[in-house]
C-alpha positions as a Markdown table, in Angstrom:
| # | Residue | x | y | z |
|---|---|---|---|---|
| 1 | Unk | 142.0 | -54.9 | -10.7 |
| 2 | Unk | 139.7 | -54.3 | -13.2 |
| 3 | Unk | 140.9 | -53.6 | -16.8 |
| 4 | Unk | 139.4 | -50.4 | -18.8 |
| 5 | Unk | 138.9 | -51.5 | -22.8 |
| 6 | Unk | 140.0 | -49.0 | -25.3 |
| 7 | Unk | 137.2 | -47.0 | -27.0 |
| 8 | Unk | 138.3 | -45.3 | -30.2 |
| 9 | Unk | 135.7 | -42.7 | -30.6 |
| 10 | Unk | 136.6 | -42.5 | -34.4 |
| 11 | Unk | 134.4 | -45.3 | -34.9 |
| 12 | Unk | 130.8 | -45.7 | -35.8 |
| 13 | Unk | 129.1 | -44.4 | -38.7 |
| 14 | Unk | 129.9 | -40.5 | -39.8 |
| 15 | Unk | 126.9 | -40.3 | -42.0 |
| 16 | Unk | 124.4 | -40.7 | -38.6 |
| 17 | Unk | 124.9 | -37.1 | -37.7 |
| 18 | Unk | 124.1 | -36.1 | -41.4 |
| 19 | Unk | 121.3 | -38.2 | -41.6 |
| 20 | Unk | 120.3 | -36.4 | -38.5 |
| 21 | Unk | 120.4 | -32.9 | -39.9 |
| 22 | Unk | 118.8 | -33.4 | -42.5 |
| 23 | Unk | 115.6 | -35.7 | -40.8 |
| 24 | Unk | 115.9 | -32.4 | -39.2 |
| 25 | Unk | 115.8 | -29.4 | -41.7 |
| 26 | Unk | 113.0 | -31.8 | -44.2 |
| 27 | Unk | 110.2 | -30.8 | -42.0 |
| 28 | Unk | 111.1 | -27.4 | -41.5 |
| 29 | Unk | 111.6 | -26.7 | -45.8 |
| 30 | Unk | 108.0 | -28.3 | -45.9 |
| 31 | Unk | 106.2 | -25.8 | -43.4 |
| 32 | Unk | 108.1 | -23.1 | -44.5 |
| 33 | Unk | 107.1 | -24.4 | -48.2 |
| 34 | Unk | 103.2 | -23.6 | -47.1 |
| 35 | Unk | 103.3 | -20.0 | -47.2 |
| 36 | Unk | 105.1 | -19.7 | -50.6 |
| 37 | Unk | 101.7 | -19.0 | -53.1 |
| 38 | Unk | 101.7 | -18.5 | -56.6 |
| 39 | Unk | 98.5 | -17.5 | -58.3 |
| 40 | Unk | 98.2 | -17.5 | -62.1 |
| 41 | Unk | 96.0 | -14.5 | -64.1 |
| 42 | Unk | 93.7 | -15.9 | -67.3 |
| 43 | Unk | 94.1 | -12.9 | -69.4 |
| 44 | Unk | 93.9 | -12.7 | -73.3 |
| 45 | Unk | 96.5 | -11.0 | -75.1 |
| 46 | Unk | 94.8 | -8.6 | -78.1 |
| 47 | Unk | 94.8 | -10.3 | -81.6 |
| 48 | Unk | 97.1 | -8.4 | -84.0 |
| 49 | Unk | 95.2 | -9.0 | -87.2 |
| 50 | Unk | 91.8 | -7.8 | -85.7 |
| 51 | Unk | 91.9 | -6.2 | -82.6 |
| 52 | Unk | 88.1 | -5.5 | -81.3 |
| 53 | Unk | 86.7 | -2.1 | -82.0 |
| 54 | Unk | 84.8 | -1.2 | -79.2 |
| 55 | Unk | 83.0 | 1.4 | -81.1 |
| 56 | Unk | 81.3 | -0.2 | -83.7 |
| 57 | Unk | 78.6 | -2.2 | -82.5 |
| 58 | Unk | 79.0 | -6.0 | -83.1 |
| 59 | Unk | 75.9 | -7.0 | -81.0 |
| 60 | Unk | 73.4 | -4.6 | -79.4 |
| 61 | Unk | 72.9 | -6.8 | -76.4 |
| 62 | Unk | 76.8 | -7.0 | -75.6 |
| 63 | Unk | 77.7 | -4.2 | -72.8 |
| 64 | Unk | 81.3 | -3.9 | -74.3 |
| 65 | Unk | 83.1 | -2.9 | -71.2 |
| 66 | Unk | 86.3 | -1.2 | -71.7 |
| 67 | Unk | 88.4 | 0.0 | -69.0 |
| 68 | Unk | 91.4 | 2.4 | -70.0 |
| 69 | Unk | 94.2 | 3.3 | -67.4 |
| 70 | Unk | 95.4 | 6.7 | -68.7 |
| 71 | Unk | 97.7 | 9.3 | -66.3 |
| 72 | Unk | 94.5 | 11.5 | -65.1 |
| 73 | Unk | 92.7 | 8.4 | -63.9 |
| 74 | Unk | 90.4 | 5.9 | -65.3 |
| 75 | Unk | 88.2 | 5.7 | -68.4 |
| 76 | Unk | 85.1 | 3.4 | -69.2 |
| 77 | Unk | 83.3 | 3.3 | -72.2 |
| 78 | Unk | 80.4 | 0.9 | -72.8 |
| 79 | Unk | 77.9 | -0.1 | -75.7 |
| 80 | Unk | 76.2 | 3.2 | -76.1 |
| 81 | Unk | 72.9 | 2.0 | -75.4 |
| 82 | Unk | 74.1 | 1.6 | -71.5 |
| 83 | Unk | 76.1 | 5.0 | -71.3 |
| 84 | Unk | 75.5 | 5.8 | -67.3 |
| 85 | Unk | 74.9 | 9.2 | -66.2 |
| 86 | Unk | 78.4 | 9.4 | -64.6 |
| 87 | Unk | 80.1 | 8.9 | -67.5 |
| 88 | Unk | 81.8 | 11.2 | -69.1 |
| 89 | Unk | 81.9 | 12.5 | -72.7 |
| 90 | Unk | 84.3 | 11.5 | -75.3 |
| 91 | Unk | 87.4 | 13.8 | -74.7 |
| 92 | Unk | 86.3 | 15.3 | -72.1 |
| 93 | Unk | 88.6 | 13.7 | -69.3 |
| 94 | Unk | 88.5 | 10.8 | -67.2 |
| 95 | Unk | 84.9 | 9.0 | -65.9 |
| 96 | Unk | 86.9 | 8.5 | -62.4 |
| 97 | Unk | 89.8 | 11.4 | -62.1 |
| 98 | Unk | 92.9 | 10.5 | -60.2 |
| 99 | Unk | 92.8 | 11.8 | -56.6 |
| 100 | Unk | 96.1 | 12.9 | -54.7 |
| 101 | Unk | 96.2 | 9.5 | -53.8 |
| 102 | Unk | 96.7 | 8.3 | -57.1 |
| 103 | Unk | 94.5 | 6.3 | -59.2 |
| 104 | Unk | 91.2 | 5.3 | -57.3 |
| 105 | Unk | 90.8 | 1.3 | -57.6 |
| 106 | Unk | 88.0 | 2.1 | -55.0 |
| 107 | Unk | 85.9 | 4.2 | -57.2 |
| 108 | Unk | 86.2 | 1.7 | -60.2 |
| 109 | Unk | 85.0 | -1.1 | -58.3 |
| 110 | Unk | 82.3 | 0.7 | -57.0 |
| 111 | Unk | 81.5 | 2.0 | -60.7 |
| 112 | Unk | 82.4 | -1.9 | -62.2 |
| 113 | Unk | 80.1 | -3.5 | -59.7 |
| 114 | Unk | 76.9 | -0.4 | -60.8 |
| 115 | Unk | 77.2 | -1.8 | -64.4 |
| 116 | Unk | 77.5 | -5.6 | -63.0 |
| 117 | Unk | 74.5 | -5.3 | -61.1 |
| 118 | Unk | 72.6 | -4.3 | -64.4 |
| 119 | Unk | 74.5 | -6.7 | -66.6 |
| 120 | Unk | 74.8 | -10.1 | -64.6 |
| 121 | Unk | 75.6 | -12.3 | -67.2 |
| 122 | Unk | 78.6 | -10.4 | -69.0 |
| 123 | Unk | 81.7 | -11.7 | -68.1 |
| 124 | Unk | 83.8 | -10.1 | -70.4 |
| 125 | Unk | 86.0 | -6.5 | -69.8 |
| 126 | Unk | 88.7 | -5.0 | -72.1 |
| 127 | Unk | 91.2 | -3.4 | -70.1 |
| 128 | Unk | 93.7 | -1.0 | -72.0 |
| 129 | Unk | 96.5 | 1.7 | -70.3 |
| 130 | Unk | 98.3 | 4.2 | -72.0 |
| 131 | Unk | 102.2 | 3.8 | -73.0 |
| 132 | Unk | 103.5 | 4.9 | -69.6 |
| 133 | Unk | 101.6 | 3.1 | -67.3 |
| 134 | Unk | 103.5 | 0.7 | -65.3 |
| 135 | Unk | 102.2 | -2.9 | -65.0 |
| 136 | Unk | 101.6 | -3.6 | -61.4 |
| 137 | Unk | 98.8 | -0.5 | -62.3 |
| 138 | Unk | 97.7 | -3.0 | -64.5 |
| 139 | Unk | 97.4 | -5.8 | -62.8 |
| 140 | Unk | 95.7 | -3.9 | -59.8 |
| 141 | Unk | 93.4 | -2.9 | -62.6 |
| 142 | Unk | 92.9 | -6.5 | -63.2 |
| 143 | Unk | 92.4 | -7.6 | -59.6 |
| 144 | Unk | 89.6 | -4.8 | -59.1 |
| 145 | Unk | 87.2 | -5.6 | -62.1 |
| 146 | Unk | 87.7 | -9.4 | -61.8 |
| 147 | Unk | 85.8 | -9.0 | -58.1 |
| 148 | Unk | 86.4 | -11.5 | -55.4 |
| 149 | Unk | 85.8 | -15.2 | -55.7 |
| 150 | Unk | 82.1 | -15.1 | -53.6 |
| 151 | Unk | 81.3 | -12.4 | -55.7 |
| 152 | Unk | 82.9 | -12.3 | -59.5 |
| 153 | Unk | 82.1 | -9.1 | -61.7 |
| 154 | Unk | 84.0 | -9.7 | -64.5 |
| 155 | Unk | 86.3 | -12.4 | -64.5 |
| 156 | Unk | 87.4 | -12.7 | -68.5 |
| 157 | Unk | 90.3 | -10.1 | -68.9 |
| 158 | Unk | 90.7 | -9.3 | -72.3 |
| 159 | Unk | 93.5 | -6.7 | -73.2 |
| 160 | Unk | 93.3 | -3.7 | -75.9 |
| 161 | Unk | 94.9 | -1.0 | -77.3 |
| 162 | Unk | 94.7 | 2.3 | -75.5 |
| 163 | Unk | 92.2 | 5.0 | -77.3 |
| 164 | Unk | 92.7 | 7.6 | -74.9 |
């Protein structure tokens, strides 16, 4: 008659199925890991002692771009000698009014990339908002006057006070 030997299945190693959970869930944290992206924005705060008036002319070959969000839409001033024709004057409301869409980031980039195409070598935009304008506004702002990556329009973000 053959004889059966005792197996106590208590025995053997408890960490194996451990080690086999987490062999398991390492290469599923890494793919999901891939489609977590963070992406930092360059921008540079205003000095308090001397913040940059716009107005007065520092150099008559700088454009001076400035880029105010307000509640009725968006105004741009410039260095005088480039005021466009679609520009509006001083106080007399917004150079791109708001639509009943809201604010139109279309319109601006269209407008942002009419001065780029004259001024190819700025670089530079000042980009104020009134008190009540939230901060994603802002950074949308941002995104559509800093252009795409093939082509930039003006990627140095400089921030200023509001003179609406």
């Amino acid at each position: 008659m053959k004889q059966y030997r005792e197996v106590n299945i208590d025995q053997g190693d408890p960490l194996i199925p451990i080690l086999n959970l987490v062999c398991m869930l390492i290469p599923l944290l890494l793919y999901g890991a891939v489609f977590v992206k963070f992406q930092t924005l360059d921008v540079q705060p205003p000095k308090t002692p001397a913040i940059v008036d716009l107005s007065h002319p520092l150099d008559d070959d700088a454009l001076r771009l400035k880029v105010t969000v307000g509640r009725e839409g968006f105004y741009i001033s410039v260095n005088p000698r480039y005021r466009q024709a679609w520009m509006a004057d001083e106080g007399s409301g917004p150079d791109i009014p708001k639509t009943d869409n809201g604010l139109d980031f279309d319109e601006l980039r269209r407008k942002i990339s009419e001065l780029k195409g004259a001024h190819t070598t700025e670089q530079t935009i000042f980009i104020g908002a009134e008190d009540d304008i939230d901060y994603e506004t802002i950074i949308k702002t941002m995104d559509y006057t800093r252009g795409t990556t093939e082509r930039p329009l003006f990627p140095n973000v400089q921030l200023t006070r509001s003179t609406v």
